[in-house]
Backbone atoms as SQL, in Angstrom:
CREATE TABLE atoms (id INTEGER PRIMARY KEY, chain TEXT, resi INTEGER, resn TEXT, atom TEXT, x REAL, y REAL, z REAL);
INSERT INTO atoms VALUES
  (1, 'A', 1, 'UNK', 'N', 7.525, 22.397, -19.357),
  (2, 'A', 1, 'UNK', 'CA', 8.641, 22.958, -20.089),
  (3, 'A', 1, 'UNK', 'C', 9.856, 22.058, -19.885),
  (4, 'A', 2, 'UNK', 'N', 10.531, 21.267, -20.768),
  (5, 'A', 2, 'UNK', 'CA', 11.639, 20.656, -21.230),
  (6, 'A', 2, 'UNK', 'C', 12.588, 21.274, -21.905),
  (7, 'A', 3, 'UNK', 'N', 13.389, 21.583, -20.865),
  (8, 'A', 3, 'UNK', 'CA', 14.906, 22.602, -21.493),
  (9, 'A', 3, 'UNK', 'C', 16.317, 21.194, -21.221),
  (10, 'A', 4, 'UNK', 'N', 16.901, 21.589, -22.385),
  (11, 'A', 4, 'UNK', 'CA', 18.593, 20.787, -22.102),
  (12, 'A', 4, 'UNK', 'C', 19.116, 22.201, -22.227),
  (13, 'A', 5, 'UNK', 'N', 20.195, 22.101, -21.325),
  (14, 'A', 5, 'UNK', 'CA', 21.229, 23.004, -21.139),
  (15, 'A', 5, 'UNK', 'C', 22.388, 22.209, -22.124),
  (16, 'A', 6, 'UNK', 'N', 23.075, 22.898, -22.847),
  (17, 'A', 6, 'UNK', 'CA', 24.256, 22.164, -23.840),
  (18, 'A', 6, 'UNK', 'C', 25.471, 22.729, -23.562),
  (19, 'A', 7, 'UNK', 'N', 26.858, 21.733, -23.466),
  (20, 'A', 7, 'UNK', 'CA', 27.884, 22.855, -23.636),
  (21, 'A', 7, 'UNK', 'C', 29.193, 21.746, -24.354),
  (22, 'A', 8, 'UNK', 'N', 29.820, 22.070, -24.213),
  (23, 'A', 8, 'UNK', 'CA', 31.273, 20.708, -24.726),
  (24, 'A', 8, 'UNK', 'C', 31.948, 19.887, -23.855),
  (25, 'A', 9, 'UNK', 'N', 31.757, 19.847, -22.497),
  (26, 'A', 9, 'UNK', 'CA', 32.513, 18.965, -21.685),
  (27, 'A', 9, 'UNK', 'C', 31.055, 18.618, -20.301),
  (28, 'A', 10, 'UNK', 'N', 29.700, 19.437, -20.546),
  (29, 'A', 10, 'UNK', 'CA', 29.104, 19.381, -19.234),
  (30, 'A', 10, 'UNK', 'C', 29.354, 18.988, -18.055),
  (31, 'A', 11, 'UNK', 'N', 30.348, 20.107, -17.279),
  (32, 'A', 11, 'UNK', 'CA', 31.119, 20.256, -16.190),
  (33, 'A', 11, 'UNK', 'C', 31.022, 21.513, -15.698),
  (34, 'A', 12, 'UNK', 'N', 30.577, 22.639, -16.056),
  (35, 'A', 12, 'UNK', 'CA', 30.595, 23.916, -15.430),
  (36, 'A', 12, 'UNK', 'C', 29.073, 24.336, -15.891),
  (37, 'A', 13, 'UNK', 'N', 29.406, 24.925, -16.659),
  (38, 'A', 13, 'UNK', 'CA', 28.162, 26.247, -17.433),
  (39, 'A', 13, 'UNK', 'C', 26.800, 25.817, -17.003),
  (40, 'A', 14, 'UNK', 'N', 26.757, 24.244, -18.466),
  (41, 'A', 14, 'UNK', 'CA', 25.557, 23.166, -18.390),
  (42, 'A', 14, 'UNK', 'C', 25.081, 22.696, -17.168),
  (43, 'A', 15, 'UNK', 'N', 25.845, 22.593, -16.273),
  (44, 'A', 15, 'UNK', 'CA', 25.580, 21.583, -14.841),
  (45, 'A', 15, 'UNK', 'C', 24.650, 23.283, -14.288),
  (46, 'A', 16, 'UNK', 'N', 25.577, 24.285, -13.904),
  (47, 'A', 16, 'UNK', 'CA', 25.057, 25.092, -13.330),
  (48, 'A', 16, 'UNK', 'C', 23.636, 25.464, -13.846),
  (49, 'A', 17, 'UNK', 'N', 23.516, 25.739, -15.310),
  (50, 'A', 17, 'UNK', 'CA', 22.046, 25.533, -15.810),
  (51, 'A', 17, 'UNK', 'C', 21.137, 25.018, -15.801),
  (52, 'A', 18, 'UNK', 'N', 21.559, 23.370, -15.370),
  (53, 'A', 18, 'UNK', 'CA', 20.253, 22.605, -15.396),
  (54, 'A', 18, 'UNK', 'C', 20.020, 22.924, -13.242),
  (55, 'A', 19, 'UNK', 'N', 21.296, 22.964, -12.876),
  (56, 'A', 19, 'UNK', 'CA', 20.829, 23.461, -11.385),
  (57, 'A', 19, 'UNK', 'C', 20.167, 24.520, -11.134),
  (58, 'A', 20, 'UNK', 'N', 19.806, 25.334, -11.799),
  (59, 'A', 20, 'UNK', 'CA', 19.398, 26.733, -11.660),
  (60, 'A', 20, 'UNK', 'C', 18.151, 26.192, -12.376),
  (61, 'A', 21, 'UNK', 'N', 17.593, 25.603, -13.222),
  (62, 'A', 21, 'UNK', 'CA', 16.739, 24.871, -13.881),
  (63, 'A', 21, 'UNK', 'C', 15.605, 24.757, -12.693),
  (64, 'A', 22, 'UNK', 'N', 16.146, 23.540, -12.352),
  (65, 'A', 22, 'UNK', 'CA', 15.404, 22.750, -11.509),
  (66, 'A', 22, 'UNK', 'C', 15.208, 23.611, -9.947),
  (67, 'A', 23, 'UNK', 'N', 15.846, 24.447, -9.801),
  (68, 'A', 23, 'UNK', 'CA', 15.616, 25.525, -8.580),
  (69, 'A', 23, 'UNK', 'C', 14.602, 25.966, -8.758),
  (70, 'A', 24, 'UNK', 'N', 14.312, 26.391, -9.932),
  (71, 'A', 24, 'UNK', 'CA', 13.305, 27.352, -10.772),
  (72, 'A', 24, 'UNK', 'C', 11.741, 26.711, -11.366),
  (73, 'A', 25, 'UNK', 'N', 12.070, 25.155, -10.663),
  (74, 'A', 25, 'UNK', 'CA', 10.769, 24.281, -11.239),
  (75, 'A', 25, 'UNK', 'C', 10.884, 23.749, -12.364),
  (76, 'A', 26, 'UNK', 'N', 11.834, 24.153, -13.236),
  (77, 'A', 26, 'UNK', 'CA', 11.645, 23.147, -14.240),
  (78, 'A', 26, 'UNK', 'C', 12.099, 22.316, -14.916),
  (79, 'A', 27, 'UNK', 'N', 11.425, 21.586, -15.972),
  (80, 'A', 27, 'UNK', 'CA', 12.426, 19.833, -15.937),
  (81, 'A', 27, 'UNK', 'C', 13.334, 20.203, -16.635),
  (82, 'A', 28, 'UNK', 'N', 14.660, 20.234, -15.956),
  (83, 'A', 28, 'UNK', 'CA', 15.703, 21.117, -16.943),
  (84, 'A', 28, 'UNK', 'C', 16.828, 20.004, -16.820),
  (85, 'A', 29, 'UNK', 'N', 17.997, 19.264, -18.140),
  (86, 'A', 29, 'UNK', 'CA', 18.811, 18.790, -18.436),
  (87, 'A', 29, 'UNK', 'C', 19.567, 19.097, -18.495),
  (88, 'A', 30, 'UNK', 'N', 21.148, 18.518, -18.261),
  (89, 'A', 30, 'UNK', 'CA', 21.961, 18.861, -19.192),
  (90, 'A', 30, 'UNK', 'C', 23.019, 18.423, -19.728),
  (91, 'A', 31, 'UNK', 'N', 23.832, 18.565, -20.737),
  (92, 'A', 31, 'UNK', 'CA', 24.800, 17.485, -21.427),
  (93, 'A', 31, 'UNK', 'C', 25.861, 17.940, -22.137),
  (94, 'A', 32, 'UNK', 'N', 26.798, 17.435, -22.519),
  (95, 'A', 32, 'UNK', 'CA', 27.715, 17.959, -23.253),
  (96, 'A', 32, 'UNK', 'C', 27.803, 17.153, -24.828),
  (97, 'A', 33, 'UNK', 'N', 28.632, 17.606, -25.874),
  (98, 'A', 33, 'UNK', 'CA', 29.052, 17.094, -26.993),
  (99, 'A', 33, 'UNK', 'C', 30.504, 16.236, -26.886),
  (100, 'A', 34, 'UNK', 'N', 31.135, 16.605, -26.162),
  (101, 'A', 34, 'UNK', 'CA', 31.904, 15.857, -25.647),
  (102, 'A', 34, 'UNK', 'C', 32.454, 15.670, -23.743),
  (103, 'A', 35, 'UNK', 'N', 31.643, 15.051, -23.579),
  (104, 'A', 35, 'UNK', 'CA', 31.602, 14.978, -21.759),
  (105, 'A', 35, 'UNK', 'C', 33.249, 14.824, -21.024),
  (106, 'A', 36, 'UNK', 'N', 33.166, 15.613, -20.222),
  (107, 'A', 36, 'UNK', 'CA', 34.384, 15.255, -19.715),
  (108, 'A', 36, 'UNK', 'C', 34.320, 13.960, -18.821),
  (109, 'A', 37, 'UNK', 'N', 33.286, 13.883, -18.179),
  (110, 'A', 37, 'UNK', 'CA', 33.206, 12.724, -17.049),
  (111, 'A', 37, 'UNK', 'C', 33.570, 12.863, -16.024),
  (112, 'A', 38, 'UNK', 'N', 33.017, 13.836, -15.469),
  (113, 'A', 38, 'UNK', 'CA', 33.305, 15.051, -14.092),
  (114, 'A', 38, 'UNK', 'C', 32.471, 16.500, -14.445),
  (115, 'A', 39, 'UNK', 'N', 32.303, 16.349, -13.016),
  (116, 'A', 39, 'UNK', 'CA', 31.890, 17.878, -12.501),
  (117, 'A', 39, 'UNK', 'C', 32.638, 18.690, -11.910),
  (118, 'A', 40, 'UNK', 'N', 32.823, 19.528, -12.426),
  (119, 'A', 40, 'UNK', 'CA', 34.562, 20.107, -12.116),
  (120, 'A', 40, 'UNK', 'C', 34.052, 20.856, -10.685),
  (121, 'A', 41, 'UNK', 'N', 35.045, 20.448, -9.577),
  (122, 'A', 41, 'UNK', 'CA', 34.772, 20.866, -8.202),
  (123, 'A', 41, 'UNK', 'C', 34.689, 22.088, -7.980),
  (124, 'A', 42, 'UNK', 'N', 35.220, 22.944, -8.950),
  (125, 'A', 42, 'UNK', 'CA', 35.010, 24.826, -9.139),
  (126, 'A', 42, 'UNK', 'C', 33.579, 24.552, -8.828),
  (127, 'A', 43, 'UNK', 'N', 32.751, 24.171, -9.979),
  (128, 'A', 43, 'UNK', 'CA', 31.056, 24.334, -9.888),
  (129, 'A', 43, 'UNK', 'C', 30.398, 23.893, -8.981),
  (130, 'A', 44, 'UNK', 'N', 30.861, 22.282, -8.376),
  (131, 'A', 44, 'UNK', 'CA', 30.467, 22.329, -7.013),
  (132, 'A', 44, 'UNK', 'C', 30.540, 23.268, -6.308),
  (133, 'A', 45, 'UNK', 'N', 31.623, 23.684, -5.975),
  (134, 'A', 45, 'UNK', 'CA', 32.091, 24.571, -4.417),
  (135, 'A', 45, 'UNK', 'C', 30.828, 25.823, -4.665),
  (136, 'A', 46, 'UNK', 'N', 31.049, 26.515, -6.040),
  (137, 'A', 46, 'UNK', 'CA', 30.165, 27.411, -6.859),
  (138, 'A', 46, 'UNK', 'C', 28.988, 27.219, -6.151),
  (139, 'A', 47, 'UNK', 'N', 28.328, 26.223, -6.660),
  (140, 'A', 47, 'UNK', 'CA', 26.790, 26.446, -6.248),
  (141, 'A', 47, 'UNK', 'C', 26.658, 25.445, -4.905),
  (142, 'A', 48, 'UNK', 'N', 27.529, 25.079, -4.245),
  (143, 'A', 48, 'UNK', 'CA', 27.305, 24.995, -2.333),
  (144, 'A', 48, 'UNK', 'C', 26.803, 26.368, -2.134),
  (145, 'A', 49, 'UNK', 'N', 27.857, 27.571, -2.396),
  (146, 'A', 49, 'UNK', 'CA', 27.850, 28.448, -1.990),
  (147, 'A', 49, 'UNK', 'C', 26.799, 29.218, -1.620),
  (148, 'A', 50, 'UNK', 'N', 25.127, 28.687, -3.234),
  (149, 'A', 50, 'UNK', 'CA', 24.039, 29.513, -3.615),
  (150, 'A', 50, 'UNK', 'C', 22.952, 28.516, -2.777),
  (151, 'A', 51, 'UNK', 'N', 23.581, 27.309, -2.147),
  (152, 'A', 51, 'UNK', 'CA', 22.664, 26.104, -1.591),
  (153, 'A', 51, 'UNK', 'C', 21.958, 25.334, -2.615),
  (154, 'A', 52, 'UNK', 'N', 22.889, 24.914, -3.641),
  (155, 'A', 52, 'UNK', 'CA', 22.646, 23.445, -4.457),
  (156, 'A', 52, 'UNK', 'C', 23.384, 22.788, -4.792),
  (157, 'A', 53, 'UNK', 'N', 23.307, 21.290, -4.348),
  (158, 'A', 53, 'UNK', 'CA', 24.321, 20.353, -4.047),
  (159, 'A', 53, 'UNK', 'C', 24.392, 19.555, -5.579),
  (160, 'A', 54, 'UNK', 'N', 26.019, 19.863, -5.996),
  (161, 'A', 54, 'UNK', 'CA', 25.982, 19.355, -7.657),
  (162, 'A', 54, 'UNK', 'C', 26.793, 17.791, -7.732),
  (163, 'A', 55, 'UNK', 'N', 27.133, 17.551, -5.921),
  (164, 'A', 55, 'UNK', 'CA', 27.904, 16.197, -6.086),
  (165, 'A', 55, 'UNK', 'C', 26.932, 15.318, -6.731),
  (166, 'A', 56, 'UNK', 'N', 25.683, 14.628, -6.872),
  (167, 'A', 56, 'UNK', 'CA', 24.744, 14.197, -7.559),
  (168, 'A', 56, 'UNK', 'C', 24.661, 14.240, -8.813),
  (169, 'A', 57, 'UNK', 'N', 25.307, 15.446, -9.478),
  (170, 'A', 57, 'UNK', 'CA', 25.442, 15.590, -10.960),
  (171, 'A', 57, 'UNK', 'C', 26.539, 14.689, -11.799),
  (172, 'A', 58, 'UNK', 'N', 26.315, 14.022, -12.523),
  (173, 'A', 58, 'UNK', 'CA', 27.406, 13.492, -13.407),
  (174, 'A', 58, 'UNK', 'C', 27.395, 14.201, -14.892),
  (175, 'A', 59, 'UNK', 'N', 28.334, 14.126, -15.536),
  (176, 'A', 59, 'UNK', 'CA', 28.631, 14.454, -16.318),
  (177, 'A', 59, 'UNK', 'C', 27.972, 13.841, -17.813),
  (178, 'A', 60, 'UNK', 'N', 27.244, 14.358, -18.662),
  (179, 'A', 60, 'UNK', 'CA', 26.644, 13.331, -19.504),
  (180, 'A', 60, 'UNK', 'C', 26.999, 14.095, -20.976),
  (181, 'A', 61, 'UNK', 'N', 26.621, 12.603, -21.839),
  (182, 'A', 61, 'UNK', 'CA', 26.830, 13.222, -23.227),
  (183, 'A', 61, 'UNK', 'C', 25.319, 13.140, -24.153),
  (184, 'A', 62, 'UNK', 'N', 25.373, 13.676, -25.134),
  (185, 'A', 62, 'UNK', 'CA', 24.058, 13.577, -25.901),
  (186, 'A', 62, 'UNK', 'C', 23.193, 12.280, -26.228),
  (187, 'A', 63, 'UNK', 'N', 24.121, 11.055, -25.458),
  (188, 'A', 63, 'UNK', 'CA', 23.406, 9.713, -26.494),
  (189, 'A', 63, 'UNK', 'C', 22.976, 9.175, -24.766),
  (190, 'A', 64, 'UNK', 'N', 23.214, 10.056, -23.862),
  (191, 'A', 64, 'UNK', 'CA', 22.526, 9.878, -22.656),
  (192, 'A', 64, 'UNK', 'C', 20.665, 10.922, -22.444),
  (193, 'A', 65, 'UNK', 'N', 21.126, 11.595, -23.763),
  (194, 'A', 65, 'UNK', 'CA', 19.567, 11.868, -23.477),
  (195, 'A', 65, 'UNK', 'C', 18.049, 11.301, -24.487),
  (196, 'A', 66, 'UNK', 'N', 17.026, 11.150, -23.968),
  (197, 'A', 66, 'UNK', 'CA', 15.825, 10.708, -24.358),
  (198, 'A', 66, 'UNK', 'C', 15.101, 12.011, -24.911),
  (199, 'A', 67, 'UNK', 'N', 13.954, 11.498, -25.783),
  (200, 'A', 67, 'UNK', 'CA', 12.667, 12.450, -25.923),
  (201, 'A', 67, 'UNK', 'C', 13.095, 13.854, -26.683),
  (202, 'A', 68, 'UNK', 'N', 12.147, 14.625, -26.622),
  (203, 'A', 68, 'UNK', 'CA', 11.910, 15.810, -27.282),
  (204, 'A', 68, 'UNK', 'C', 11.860, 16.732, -26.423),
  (205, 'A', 69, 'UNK', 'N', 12.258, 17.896, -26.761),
  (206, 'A', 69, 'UNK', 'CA', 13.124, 19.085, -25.712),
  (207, 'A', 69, 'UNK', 'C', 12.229, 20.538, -26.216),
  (208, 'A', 70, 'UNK', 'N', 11.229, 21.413, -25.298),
  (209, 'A', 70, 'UNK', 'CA', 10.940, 22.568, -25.981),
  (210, 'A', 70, 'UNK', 'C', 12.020, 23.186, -26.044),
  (211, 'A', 71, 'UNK', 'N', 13.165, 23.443, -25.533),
  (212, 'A', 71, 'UNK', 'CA', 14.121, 24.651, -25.518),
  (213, 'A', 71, 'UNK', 'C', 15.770, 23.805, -25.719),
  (214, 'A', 72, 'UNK', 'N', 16.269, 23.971, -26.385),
  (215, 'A', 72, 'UNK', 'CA', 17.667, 23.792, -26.206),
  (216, 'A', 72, 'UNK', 'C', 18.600, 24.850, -26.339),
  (217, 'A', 73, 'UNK', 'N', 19.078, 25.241, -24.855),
  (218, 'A', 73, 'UNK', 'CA', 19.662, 25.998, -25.259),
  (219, 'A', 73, 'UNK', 'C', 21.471, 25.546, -24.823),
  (220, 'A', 74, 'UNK', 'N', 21.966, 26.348, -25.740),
  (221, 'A', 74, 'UNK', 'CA', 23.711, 26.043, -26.018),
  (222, 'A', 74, 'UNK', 'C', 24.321, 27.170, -25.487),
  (223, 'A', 75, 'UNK', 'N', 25.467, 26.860, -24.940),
  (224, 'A', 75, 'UNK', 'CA', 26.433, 27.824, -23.518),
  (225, 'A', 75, 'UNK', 'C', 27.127, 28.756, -24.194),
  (226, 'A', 76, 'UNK', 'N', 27.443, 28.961, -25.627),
  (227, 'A', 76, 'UNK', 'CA', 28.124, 29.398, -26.018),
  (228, 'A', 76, 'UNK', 'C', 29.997, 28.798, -26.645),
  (229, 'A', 77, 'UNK', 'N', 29.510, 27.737, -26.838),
  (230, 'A', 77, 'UNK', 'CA', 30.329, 26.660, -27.058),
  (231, 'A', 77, 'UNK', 'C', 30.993, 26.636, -28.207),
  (232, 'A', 78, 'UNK', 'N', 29.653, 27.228, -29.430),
  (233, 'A', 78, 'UNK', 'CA', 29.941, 26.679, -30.810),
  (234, 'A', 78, 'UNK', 'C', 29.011, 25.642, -31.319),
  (235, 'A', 79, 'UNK', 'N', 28.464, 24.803, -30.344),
  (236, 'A', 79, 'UNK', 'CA', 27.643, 23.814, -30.605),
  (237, 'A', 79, 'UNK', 'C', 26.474, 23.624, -30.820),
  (238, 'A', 80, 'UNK', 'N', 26.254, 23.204, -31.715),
  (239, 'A', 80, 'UNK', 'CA', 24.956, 23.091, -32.242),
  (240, 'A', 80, 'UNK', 'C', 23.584, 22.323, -31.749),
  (241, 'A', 81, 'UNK', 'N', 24.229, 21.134, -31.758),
  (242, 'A', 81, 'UNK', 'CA', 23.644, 19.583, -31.335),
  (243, 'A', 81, 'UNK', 'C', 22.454, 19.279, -32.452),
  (244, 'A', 82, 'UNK', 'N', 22.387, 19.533, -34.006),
  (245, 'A', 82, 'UNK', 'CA', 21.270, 19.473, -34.233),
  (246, 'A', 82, 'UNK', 'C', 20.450, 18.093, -34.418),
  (247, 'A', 83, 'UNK', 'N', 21.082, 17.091, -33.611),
  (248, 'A', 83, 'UNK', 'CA', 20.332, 15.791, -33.455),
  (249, 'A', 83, 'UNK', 'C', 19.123, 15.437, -32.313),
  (250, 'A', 84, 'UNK', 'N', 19.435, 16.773, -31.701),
  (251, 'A', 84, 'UNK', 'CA', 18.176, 16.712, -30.512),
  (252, 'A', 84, 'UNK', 'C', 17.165, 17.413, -31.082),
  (253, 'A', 85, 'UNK', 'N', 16.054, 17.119, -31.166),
  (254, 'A', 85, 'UNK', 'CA', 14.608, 17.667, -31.305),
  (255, 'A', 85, 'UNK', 'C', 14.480, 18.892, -30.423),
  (256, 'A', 86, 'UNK', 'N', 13.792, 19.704, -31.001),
  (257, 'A', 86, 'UNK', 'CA', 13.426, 21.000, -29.841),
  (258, 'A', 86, 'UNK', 'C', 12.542, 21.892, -30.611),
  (259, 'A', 87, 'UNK', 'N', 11.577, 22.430, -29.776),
  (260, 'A', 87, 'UNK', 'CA', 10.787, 23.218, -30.003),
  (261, 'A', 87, 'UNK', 'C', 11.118, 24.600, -30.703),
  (262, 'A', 88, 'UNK', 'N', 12.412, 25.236, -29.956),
  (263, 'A', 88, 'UNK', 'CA', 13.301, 26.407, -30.150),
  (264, 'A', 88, 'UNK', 'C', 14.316, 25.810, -29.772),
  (265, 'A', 89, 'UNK', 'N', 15.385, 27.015, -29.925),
  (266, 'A', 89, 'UNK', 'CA', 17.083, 27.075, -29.638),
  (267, 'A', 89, 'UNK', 'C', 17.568, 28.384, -29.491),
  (268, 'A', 90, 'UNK', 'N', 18.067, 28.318, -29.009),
  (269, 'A', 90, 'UNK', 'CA', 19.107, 29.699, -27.973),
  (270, 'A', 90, 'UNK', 'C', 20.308, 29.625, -27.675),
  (271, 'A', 91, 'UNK', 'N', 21.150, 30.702, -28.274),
  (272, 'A', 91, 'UNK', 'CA', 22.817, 30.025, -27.715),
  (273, 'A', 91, 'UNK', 'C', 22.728, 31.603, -26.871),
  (274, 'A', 92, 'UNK', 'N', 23.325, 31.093, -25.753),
  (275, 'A', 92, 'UNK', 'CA', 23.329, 32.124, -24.606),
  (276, 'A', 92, 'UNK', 'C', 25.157, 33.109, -24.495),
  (277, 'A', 93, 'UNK', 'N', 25.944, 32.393, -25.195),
  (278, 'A', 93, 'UNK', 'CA', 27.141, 32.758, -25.468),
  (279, 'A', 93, 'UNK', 'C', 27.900, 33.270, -23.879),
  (280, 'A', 94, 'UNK', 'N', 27.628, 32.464, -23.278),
  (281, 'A', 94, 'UNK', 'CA', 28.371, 32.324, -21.877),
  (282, 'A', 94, 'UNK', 'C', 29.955, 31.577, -21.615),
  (283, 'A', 95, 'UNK', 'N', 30.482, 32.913, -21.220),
  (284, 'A', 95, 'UNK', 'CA', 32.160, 32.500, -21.152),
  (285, 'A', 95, 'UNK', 'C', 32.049, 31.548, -20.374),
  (286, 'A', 96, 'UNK', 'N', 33.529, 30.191, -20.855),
  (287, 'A', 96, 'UNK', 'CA', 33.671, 28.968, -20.479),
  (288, 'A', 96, 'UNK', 'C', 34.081, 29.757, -18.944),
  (289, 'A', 97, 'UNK', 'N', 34.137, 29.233, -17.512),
  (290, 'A', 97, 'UNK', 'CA', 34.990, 29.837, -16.540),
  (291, 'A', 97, 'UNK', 'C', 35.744, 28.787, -15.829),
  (292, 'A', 98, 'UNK', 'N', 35.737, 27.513, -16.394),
  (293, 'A', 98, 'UNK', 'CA', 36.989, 26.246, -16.277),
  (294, 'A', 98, 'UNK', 'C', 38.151, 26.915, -15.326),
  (295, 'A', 99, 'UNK', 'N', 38.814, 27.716, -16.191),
  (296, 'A', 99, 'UNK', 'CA', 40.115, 28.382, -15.826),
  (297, 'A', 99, 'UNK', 'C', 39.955, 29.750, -14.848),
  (298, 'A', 100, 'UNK', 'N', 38.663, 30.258, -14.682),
  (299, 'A', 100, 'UNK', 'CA', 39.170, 31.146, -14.030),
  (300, 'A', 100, 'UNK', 'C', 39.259, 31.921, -12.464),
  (301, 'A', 101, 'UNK', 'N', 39.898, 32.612, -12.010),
  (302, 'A', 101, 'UNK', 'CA', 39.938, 32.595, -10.176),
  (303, 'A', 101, 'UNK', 'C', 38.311, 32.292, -10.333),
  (304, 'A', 102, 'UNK', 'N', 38.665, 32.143, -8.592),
  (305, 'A', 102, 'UNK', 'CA', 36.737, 31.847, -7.954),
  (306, 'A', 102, 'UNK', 'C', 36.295, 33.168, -8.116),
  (307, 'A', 103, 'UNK', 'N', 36.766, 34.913, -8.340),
  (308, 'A', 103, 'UNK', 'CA', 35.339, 35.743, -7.886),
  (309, 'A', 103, 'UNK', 'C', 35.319, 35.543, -9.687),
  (310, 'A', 104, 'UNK', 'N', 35.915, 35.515, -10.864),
  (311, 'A', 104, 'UNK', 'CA', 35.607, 35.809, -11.839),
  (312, 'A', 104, 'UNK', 'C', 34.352, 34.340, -12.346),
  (313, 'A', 105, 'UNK', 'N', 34.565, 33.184, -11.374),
  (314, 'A', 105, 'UNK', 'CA', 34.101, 32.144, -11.805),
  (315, 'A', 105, 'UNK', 'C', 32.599, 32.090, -11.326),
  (316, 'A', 106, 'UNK', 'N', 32.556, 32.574, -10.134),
  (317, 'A', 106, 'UNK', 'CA', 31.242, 32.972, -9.316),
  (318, 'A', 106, 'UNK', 'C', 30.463, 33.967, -10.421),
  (319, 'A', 107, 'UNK', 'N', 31.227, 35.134, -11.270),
  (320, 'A', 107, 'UNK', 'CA', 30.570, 36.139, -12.154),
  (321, 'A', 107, 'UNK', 'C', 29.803, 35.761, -12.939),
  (322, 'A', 108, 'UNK', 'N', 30.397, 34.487, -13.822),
  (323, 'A', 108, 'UNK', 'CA', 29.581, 33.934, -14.947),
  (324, 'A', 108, 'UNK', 'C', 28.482, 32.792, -13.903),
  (325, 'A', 109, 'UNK', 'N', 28.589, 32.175, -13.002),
  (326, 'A', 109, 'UNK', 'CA', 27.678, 31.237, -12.185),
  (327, 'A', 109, 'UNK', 'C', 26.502, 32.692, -11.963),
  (328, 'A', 110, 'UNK', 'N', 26.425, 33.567, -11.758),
  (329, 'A', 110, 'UNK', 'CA', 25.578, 34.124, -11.251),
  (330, 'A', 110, 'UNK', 'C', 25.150, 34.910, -12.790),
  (331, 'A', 111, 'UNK', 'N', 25.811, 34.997, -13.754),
  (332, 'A', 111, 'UNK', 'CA', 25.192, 35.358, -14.814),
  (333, 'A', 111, 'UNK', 'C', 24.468, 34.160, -15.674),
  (334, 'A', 112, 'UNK', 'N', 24.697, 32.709, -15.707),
  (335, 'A', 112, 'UNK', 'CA', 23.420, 31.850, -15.792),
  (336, 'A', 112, 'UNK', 'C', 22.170, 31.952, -15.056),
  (337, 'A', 113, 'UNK', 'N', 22.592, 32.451, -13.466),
  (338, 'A', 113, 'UNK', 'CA', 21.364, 31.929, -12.585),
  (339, 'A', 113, 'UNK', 'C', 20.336, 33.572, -13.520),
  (340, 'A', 114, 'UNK', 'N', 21.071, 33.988, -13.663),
  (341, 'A', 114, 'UNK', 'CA', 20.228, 35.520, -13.990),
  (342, 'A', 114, 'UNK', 'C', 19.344, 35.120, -15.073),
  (343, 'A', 115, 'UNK', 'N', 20.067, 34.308, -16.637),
  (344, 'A', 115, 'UNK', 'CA', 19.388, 34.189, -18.129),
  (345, 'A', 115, 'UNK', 'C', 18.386, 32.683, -17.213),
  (346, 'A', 116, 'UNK', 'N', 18.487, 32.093, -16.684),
  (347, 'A', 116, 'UNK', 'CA', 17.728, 30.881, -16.266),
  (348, 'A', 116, 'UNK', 'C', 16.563, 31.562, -15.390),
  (349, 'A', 117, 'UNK', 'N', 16.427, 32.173, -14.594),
  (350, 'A', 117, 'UNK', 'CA', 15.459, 33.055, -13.813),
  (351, 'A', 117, 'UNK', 'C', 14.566, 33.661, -14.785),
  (352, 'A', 118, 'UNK', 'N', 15.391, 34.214, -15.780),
  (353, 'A', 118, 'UNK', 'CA', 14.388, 35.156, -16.184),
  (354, 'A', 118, 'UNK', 'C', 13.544, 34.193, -17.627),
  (355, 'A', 119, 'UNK', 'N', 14.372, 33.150, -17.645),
  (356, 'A', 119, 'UNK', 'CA', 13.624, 32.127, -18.850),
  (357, 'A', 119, 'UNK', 'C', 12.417, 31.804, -18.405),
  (358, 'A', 120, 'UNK', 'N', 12.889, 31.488, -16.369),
  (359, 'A', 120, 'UNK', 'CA', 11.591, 30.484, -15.823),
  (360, 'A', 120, 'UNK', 'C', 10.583, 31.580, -15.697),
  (361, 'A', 121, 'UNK', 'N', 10.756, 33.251, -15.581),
  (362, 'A', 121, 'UNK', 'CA', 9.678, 33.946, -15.392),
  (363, 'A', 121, 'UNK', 'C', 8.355, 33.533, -16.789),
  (364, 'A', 122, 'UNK', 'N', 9.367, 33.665, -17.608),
  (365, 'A', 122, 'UNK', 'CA', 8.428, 33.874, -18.683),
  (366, 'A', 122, 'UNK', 'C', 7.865, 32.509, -19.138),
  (367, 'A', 123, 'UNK', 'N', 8.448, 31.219, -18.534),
  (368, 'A', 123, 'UNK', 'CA', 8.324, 30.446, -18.953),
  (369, 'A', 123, 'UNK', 'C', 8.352, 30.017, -20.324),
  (370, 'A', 124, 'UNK', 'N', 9.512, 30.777, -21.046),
  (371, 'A', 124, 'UNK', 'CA', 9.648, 30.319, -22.491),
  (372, 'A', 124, 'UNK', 'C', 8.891, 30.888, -23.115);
């Protein structure tokens, strides 16, 4: 199973998705439409917290990814991406949490790990 996580700056949402991804076993990506070029240290500190280390993560954009994708799913962005290949698509409509305190920012981090868990149960 080949999932990209999508969002507009892949710095929060996306990063946490493809980390929760790969917790979960699977080959999971992720990227933005327009990358910021950072991992915003909120999402680090975020998922230290759950024990996954996102300093390793960089920030990427769509012409950084290869191949064909069963799942793409989008953060709730608006974005489409329809230049990536994919089996299916899913927009998960997950509030940006860039801006907001740490317990409201932790809320939405733990409401990805929830839609990503229950993707990897079923395995798609």
């Amino acid at each position: 199973m080949k999932i990209i996580f999508l969002c507009i700056e892949n710095s929060n949402r996306s990063q946490m998705a493809e980390a929760y991804g790969r917790m979960a076993g699977l080959e999971a990506y992720s990227a933005g439409s327009r990358p910021s070029g950072i991992v915003n240290p909120k999402a680090i500190e975020s998922m230290r917290e759950v024990g996954y280390d996102l300093t390793a993560h960089r920030s990427k954009g769509l012409n950084d990814l290869r191949g064909e994708f069963d799942l793409v799913v989008t953060m709730g962005c608006g974005d489409e991406c329809p230049a990536l290949t994919a089996t299916r698509r899913e927009d998960w409509q997950i509030p940006d949490p860039k801006n907001l305190p740490p317990d409201e920012f932790r809320k939405v981090r733990d409401l990805i790990a929830s839609k990503v868990r229950s993707l990897a149960a079923t395995r798609c």
